[in-house]
N, C-alpha and C positions, 0 to 999 in steps of 0.2 A: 468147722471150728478148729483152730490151732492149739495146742495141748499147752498149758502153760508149765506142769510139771507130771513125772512120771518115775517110778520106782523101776531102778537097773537091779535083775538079780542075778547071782551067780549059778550058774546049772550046775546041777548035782554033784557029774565027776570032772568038771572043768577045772583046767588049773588056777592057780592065781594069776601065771602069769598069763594065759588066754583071756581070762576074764579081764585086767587090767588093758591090755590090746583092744579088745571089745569097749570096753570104758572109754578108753583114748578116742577111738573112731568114732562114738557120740557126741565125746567135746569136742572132736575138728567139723563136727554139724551143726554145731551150735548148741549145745548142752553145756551144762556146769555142774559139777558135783557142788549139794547144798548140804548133807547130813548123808552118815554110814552110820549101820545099823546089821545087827545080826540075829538070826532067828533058827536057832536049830544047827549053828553050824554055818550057815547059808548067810550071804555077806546079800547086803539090801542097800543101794543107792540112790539117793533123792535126788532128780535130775531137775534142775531148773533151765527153760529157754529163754537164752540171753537174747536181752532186747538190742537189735541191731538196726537203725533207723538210719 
């Protein structure tokens, strides 16, 4: 089964801009950033898989 949505999170001592690079490389896979979110300090992104028919 293909994952329709998945939560990107930032590792502990990553930087922003690592993490952001990391981000980027799931959207040129087909991800989308839908909702950011933080918990602790710790950044939390809601990935959605764009439909590509």
């Amino acid at each position: 089964m293909i994952e329709k949505y998945r939560f990107f999170k930032k590792k502990a001592f990553e930087s922003t801009q690592k993490f952001e690079n990391r981000l980027n490389e799931e959207c040129a896979k087909g991800w989308r950033a839908v909702s950011m979110s933080s918990d602790n300090g710790t950044l939390i992104v809601l990935l959605e898989r764009e439909n590509r028919h």
